[in-house]
mmCIF file of the N, C-alpha and C atoms, coordinates in Angstrom:
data_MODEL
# 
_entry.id   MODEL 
# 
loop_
_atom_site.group_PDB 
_atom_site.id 
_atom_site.type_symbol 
_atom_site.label_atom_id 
_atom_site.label_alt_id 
_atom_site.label_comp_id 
_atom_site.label_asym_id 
_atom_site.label_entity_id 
_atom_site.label_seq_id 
_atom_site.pdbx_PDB_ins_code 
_atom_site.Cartn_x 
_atom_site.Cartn_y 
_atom_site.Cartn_z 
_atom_site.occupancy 
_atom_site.B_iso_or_equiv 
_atom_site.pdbx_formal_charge 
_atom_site.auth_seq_id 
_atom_site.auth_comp_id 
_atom_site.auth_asym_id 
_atom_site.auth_atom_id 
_atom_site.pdbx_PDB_model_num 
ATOM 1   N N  . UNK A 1 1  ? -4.828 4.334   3.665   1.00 0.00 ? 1  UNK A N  1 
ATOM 2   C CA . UNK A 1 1  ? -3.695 3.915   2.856   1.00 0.00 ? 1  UNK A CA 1 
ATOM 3   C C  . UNK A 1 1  ? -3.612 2.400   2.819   1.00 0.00 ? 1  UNK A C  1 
ATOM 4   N N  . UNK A 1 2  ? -3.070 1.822   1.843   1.00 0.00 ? 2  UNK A N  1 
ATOM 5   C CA . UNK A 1 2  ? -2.910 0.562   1.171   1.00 0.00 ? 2  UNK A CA 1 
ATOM 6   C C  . UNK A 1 2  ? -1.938 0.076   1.920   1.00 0.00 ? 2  UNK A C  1 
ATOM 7   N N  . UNK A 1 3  ? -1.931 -1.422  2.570   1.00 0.00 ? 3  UNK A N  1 
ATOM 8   C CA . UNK A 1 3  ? -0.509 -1.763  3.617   1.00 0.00 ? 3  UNK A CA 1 
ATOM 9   C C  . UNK A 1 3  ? 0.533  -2.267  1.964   1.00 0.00 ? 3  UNK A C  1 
ATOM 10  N N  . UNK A 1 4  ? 1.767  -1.776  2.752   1.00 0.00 ? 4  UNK A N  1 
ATOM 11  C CA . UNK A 1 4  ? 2.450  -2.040  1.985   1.00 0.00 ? 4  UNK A CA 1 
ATOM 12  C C  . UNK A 1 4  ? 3.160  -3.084  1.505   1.00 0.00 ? 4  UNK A C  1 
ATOM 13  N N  . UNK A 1 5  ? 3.264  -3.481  0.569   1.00 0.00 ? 5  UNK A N  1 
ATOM 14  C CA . UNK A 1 5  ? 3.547  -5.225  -0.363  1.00 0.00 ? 5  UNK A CA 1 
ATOM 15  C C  . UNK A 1 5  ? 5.096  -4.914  -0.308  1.00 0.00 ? 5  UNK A C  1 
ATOM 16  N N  . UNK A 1 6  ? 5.468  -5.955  0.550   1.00 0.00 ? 6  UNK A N  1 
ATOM 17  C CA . UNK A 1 6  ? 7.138  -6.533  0.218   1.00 0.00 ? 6  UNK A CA 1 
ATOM 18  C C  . UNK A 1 6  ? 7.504  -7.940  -0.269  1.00 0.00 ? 6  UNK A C  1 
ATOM 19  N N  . UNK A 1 7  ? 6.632  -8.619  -1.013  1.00 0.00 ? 7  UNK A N  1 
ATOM 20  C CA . UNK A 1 7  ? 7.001  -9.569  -1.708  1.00 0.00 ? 7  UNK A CA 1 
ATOM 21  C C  . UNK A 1 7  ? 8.031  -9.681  -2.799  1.00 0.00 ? 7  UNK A C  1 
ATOM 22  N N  . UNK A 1 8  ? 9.164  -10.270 -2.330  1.00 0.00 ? 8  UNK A N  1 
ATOM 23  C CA . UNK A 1 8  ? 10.436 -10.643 -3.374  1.00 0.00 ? 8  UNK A CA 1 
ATOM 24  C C  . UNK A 1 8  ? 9.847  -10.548 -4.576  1.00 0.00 ? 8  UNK A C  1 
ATOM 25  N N  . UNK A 1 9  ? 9.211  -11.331 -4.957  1.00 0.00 ? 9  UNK A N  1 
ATOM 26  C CA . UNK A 1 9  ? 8.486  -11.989 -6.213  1.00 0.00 ? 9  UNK A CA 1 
ATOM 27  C C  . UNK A 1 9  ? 7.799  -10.750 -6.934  1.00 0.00 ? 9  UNK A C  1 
ATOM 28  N N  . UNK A 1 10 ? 7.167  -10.474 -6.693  1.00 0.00 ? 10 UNK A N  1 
ATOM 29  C CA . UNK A 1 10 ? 6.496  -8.761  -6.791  1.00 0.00 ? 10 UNK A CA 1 
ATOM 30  C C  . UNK A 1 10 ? 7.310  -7.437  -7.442  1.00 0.00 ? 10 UNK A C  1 
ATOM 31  N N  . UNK A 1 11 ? 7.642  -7.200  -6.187  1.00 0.00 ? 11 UNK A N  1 
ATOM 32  C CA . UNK A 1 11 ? 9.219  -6.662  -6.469  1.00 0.00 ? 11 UNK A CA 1 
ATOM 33  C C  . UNK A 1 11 ? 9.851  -6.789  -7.619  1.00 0.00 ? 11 UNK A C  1 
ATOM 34  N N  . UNK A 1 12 ? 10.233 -7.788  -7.592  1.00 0.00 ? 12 UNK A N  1 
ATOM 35  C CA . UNK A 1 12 ? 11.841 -7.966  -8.923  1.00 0.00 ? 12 UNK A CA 1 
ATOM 36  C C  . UNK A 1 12 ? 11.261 -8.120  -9.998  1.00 0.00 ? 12 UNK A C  1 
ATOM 37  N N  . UNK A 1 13 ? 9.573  -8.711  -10.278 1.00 0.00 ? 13 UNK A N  1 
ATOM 38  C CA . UNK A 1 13 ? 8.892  -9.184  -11.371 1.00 0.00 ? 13 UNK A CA 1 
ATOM 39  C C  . UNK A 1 13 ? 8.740  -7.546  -11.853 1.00 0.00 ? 13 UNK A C  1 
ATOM 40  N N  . UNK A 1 14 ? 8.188  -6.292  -10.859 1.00 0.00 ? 14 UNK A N  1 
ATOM 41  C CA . UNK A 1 14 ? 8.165  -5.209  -11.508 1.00 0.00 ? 14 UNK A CA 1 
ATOM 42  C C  . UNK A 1 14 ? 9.398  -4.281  -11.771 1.00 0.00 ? 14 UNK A C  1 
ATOM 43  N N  . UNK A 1 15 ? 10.671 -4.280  -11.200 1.00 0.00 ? 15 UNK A N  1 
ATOM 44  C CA . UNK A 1 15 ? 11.760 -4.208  -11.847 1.00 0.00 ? 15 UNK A CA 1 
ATOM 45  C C  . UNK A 1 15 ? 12.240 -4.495  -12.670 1.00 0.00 ? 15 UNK A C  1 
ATOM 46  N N  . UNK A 1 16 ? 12.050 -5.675  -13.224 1.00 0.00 ? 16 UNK A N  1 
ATOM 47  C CA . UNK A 1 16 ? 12.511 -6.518  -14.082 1.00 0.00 ? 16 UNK A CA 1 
ATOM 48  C C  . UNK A 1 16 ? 12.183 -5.867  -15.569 1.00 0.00 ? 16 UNK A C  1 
ATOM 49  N N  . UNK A 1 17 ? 10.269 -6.060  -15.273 1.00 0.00 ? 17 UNK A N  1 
ATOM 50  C CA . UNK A 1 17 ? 9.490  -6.297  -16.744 1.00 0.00 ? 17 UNK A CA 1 
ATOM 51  C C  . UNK A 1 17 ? 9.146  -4.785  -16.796 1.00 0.00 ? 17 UNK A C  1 
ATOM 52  N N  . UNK A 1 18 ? 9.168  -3.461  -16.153 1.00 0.00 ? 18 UNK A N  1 
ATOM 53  C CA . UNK A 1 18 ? 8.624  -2.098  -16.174 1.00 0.00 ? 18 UNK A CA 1 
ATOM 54  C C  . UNK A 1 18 ? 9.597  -1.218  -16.238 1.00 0.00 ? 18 UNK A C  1 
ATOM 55  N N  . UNK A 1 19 ? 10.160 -1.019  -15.124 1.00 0.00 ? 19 UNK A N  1 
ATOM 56  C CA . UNK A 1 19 ? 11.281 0.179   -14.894 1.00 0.00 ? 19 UNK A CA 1 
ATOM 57  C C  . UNK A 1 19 ? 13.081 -0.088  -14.515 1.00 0.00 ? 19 UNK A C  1 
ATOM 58  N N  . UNK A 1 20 ? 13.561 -1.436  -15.584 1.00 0.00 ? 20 UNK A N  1 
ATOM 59  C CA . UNK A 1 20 ? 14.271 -1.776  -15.387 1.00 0.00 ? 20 UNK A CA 1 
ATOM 60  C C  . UNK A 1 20 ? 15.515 -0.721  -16.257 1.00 0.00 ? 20 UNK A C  1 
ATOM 61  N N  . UNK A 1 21 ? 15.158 0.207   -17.020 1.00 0.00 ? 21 UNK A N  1 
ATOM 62  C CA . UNK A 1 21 ? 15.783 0.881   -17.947 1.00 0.00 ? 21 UNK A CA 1 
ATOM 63  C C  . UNK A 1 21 ? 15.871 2.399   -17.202 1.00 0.00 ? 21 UNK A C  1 
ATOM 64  N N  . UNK A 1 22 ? 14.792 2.732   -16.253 1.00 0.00 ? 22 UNK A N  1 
ATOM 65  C CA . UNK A 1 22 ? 14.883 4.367   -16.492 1.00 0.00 ? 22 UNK A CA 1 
ATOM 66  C C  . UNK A 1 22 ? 15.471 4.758   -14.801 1.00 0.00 ? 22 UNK A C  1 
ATOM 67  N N  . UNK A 1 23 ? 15.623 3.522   -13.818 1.00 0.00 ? 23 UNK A N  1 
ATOM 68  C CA . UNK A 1 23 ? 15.821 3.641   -12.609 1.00 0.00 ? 23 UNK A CA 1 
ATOM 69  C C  . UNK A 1 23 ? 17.604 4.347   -12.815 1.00 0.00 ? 23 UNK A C  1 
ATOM 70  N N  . UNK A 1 24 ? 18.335 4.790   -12.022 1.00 0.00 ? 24 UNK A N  1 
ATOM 71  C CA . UNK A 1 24 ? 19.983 5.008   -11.746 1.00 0.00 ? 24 UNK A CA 1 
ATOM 72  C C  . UNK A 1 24 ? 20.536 3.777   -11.423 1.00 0.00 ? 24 UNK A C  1 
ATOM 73  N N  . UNK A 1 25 ? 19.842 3.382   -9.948  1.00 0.00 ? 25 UNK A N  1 
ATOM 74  C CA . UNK A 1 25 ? 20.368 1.951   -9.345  1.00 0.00 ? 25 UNK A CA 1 
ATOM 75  C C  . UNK A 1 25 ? 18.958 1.186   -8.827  1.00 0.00 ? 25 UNK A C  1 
ATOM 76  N N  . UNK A 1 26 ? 18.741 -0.156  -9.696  1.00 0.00 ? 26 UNK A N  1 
ATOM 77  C CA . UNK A 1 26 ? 17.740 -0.609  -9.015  1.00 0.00 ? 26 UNK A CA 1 
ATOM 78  C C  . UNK A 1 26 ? 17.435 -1.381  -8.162  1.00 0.00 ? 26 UNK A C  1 
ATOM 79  N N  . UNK A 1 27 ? 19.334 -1.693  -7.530  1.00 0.00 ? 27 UNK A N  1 
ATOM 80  C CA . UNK A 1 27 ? 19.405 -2.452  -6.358  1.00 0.00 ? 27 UNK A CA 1 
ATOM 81  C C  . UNK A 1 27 ? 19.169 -1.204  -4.964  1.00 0.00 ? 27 UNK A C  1 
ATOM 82  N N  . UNK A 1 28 ? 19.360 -0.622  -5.038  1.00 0.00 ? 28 UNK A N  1 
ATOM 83  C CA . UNK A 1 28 ? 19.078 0.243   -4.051  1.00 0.00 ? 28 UNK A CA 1 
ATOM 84  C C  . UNK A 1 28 ? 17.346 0.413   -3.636  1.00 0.00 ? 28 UNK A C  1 
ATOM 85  N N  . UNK A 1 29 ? 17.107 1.214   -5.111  1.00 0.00 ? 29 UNK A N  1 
ATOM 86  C CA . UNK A 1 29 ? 15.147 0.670   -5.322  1.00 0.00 ? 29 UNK A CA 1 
ATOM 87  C C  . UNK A 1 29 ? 14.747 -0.622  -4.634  1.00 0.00 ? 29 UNK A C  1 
ATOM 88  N N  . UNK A 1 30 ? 15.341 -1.501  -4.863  1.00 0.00 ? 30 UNK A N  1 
ATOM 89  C CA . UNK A 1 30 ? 14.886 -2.509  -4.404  1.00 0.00 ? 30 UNK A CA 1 
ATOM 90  C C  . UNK A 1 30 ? 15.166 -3.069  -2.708  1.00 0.00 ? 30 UNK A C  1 
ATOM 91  N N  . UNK A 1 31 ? 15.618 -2.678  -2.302  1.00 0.00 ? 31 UNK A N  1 
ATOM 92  C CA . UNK A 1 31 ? 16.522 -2.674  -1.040  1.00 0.00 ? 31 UNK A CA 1 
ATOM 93  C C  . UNK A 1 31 ? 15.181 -1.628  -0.661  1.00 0.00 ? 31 UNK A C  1 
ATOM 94  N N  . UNK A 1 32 ? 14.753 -0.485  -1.015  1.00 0.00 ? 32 UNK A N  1 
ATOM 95  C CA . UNK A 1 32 ? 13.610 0.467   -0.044  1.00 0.00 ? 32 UNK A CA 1 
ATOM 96  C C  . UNK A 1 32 ? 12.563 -0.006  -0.360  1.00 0.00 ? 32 UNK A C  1 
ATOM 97  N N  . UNK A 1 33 ? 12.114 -1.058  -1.241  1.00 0.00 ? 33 UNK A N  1 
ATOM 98  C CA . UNK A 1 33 ? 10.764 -0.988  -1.455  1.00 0.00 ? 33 UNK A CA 1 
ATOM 99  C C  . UNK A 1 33 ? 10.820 -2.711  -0.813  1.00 0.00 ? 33 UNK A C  1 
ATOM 100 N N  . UNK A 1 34 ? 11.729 -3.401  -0.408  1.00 0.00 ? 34 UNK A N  1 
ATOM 101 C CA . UNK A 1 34 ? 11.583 -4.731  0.068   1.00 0.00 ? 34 UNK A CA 1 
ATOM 102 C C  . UNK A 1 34 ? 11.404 -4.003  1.771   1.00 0.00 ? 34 UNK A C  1 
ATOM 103 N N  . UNK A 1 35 ? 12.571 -2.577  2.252   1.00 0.00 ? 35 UNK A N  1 
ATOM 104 C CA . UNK A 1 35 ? 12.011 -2.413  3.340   1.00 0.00 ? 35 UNK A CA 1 
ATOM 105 C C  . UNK A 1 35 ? 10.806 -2.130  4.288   1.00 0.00 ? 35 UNK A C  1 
ATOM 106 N N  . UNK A 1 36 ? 9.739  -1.864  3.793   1.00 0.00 ? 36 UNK A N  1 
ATOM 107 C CA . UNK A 1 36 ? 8.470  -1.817  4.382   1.00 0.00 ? 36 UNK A CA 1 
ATOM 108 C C  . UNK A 1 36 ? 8.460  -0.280  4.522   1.00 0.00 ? 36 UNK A C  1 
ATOM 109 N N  . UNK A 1 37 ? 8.988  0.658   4.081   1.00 0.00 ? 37 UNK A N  1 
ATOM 110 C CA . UNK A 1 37 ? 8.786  1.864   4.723   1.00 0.00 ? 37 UNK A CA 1 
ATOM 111 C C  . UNK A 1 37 ? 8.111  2.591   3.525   1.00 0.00 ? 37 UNK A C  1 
ATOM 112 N N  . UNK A 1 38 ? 6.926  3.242   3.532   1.00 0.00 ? 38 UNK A N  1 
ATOM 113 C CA . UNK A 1 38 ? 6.219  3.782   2.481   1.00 0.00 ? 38 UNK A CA 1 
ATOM 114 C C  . UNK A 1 38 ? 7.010  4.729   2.183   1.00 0.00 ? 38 UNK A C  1 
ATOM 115 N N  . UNK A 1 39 ? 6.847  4.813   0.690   1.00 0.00 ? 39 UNK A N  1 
ATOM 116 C CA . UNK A 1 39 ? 7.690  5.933   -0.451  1.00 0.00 ? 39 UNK A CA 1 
ATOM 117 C C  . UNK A 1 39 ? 6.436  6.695   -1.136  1.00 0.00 ? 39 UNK A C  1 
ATOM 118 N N  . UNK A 1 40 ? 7.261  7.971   -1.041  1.00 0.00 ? 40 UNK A N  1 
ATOM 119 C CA . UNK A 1 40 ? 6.995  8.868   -1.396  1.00 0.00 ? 40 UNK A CA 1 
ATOM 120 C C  . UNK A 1 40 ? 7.358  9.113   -3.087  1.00 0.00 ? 40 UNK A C  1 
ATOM 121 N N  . UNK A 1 41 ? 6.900  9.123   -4.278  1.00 0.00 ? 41 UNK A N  1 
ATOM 122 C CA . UNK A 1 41 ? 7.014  9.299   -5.443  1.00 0.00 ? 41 UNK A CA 1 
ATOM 123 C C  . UNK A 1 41 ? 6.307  10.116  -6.219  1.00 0.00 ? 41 UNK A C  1 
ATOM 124 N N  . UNK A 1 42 ? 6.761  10.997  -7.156  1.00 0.00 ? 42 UNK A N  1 
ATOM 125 C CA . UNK A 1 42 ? 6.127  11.523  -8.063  1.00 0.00 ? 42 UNK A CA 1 
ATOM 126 C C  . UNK A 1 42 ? 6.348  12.450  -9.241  1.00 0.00 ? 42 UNK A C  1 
ATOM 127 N N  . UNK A 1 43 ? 5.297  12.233  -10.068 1.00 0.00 ? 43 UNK A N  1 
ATOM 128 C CA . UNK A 1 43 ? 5.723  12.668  -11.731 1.00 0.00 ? 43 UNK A CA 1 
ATOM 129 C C  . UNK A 1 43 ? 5.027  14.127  -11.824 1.00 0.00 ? 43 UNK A C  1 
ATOM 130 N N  . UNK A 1 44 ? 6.086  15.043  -12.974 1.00 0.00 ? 44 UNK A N  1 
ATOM 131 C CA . UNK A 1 44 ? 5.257  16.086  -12.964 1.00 0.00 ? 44 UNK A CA 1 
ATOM 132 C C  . UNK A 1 44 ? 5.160  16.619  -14.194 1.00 0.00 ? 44 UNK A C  1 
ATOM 133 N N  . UNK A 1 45 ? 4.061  16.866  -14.897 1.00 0.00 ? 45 UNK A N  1 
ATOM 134 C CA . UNK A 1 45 ? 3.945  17.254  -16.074 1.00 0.00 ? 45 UNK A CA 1 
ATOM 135 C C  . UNK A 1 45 ? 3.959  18.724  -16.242 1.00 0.00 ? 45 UNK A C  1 
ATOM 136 N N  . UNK A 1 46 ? 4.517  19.310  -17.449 1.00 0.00 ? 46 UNK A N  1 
ATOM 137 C CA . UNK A 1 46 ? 3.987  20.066  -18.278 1.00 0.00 ? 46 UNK A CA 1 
ATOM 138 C C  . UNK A 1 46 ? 3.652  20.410  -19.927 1.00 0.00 ? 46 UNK A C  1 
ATOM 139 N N  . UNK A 1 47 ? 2.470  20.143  -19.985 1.00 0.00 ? 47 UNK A N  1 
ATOM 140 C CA . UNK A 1 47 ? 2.171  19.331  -21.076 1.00 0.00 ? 47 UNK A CA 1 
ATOM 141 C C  . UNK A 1 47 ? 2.587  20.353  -22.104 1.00 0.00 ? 47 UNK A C  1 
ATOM 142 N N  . UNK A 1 48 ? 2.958  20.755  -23.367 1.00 0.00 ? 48 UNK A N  1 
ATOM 143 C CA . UNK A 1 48 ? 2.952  21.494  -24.581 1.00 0.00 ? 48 UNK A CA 1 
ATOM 144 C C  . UNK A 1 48 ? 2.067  22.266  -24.978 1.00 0.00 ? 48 UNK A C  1 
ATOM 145 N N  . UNK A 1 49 ? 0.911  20.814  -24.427 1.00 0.00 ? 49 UNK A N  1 
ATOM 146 C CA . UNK A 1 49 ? -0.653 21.253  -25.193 1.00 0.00 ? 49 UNK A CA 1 
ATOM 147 C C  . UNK A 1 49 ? -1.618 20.931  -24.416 1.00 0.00 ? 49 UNK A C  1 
ATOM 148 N N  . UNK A 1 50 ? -2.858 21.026  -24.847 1.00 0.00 ? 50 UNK A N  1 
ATOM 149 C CA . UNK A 1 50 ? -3.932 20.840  -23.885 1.00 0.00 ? 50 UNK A CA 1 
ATOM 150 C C  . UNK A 1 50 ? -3.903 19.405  -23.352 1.00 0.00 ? 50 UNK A C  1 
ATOM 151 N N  . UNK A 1 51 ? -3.363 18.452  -23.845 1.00 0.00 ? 51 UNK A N  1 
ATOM 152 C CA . UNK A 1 51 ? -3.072 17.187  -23.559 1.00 0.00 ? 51 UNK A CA 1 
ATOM 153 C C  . UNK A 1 51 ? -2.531 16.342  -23.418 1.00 0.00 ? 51 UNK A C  1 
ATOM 154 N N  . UNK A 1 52 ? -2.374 15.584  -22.625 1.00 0.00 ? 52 UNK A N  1 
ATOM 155 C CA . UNK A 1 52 ? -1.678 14.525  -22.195 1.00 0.00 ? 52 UNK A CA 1 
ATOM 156 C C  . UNK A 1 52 ? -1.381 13.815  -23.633 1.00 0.00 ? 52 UNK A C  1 
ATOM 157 N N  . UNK A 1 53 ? -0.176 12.876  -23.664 1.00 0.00 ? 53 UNK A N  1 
ATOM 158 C CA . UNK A 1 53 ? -0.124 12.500  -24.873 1.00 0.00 ? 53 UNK A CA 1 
ATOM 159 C C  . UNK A 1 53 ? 0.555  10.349  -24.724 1.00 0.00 ? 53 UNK A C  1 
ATOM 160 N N  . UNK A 1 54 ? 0.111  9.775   -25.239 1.00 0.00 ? 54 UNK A N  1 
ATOM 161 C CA . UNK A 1 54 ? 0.748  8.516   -25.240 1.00 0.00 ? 54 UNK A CA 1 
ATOM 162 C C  . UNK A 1 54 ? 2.127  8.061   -24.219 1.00 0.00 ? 54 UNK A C  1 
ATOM 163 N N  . UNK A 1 55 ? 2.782  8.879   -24.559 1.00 0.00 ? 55 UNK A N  1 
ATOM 164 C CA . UNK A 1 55 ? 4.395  9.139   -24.170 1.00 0.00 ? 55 UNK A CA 1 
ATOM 165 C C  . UNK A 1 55 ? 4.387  9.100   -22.505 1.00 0.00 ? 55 UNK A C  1 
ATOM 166 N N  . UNK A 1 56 ? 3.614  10.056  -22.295 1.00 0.00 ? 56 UNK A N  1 
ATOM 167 C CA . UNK A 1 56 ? 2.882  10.050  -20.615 1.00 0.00 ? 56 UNK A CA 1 
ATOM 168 C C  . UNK A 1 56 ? 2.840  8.738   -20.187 1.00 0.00 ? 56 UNK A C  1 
ATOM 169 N N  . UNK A 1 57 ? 2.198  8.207   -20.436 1.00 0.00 ? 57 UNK A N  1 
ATOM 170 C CA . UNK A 1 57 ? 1.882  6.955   -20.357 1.00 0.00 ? 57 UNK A CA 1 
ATOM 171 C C  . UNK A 1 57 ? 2.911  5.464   -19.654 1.00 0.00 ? 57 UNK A C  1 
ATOM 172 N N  . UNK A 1 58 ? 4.150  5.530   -19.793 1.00 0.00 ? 58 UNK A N  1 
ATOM 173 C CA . UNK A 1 58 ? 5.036  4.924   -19.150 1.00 0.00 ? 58 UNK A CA 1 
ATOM 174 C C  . UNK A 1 58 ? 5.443  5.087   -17.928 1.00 0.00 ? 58 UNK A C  1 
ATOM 175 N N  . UNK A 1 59 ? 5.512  6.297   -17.362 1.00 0.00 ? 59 UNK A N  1 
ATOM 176 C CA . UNK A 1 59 ? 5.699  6.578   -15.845 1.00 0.00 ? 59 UNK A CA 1 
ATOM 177 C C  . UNK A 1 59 ? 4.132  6.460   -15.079 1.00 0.00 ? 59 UNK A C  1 
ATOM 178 N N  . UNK A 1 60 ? 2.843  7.112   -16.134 1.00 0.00 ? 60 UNK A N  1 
ATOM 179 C CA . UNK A 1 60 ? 1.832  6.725   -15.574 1.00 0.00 ? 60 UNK A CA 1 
ATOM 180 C C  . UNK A 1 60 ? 1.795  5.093   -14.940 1.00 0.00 ? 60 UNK A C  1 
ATOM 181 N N  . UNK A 1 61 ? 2.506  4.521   -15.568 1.00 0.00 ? 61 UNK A N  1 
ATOM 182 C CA . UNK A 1 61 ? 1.937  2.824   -15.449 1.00 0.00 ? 61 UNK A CA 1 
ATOM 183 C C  . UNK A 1 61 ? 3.080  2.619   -14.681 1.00 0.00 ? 61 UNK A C  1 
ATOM 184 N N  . UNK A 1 62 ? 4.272  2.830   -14.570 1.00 0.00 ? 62 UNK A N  1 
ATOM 185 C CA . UNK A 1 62 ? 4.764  2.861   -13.045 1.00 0.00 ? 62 UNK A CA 1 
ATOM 186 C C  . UNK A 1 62 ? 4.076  3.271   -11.882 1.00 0.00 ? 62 UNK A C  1 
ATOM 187 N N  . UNK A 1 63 ? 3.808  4.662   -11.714 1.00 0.00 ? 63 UNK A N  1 
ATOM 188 C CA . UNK A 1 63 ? 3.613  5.299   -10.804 1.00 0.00 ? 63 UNK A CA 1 
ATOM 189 C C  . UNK A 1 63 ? 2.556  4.488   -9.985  1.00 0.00 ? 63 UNK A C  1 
ATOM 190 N N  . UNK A 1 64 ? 1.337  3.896   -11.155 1.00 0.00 ? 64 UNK A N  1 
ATOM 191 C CA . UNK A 1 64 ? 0.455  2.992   -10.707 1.00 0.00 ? 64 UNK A CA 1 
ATOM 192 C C  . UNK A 1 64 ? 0.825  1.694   -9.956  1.00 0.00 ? 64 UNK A C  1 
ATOM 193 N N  . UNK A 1 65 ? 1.637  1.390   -10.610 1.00 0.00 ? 65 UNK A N  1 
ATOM 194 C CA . UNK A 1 65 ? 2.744  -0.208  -9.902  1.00 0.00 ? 65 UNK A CA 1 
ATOM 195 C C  . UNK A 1 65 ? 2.858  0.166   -8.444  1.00 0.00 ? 65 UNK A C  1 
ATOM 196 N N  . UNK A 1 66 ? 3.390  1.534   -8.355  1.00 0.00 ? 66 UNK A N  1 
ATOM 197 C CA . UNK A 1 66 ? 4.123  1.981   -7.018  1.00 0.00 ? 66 UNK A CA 1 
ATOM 198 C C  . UNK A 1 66 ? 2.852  1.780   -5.694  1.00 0.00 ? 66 UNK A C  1 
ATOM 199 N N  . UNK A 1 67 ? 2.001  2.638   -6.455  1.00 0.00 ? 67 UNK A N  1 
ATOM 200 C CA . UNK A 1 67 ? 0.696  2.983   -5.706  1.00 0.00 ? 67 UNK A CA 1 
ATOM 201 C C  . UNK A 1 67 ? -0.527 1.875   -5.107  1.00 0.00 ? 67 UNK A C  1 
ATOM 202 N N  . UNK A 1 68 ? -0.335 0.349   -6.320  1.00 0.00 ? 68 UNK A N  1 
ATOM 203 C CA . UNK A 1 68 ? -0.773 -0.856  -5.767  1.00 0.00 ? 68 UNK A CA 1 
ATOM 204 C C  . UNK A 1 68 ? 0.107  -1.556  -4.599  1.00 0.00 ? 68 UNK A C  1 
ATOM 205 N N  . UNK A 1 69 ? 1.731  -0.963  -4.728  1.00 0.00 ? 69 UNK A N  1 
ATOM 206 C CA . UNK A 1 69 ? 2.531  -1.654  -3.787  1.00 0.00 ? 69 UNK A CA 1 
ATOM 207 C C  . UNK A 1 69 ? 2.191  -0.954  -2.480  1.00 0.00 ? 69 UNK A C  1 
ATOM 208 N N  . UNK A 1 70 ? 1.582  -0.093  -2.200  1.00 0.00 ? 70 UNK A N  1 
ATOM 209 C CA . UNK A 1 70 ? 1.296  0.838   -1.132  1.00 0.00 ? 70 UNK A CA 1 
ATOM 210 C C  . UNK A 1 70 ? 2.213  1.347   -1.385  1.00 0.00 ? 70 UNK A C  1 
ATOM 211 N N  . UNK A 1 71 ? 2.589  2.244   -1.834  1.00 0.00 ? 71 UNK A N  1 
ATOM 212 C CA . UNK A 1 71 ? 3.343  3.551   -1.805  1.00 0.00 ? 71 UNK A CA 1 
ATOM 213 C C  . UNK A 1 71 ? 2.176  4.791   -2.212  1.00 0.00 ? 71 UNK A C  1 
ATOM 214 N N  . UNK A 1 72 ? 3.254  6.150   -1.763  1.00 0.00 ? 72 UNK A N  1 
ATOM 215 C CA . UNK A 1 72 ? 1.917  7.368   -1.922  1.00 0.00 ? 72 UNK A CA 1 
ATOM 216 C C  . UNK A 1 72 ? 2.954  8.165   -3.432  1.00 0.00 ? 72 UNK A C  1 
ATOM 217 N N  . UNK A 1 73 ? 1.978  8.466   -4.112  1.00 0.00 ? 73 UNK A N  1 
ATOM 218 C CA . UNK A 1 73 ? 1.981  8.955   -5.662  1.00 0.00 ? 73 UNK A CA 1 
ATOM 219 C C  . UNK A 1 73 ? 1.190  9.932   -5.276  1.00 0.00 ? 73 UNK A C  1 
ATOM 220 N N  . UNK A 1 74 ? 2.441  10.622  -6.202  1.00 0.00 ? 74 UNK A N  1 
ATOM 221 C CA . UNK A 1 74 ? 2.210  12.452  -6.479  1.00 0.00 ? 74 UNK A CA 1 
ATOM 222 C C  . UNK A 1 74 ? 1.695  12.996  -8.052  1.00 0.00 ? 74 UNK A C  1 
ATOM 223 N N  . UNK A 1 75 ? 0.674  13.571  -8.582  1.00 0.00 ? 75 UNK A N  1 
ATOM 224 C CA . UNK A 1 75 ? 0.844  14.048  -9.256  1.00 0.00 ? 75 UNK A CA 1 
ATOM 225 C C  . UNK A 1 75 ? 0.973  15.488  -9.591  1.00 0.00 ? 75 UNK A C  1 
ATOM 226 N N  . UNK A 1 76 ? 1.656  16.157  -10.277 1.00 0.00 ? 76 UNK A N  1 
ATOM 227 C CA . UNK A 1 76 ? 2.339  17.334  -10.265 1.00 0.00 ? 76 UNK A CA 1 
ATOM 228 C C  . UNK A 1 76 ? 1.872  18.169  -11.814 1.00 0.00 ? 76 UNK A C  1 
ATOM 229 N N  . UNK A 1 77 ? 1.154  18.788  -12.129 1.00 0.00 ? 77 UNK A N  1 
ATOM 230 C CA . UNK A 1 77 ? 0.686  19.499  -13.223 1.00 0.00 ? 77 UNK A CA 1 
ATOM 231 C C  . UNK A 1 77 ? 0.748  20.685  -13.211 1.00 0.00 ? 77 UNK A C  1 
ATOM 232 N N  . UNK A 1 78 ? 1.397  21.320  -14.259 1.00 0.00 ? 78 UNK A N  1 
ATOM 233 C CA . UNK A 1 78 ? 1.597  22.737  -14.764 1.00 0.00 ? 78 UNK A CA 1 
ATOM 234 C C  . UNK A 1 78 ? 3.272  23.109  -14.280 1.00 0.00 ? 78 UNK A C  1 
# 
């Protein structure tokens, strides 16, 4: 596992510019992910159709954010 990134700067830059719209509270978010304690996250699809579609694509590119910060990402299909 990836040690985990608590840089202020880091942090608030990906709050800010990514998941500043779809969080509840992102002072709280931010308060667990400045604490050092690895998070647990994850997305779960069920697709319509045989495929993944564009739309996907926004939590994908979070989830990825999460997963460079050292956090562990779940993915969840069907």
């Amino acid at each position: 596992m990836n040690s985990i990134i608590t840089d202020p700067t880091i942090i608030d830059d990906f709050l800010t510019r990514r998941i500043n719209k779809v969080i509840p509270n992102k002072d709280e978010l931010r308060k667990r992910l400045l604490s050092g304690k690895r998070l647990r996250l994850y997305q779960g699809f069920d697709p319509s159709s045989a495929n993944l579609h564009i739309g996907h694509l926004v939590g994908l590119l979070a989830l990825k954010t999460f997963q460079d910060l050292g956090h562990e990402v779940i993915f969840l299909i069907g």
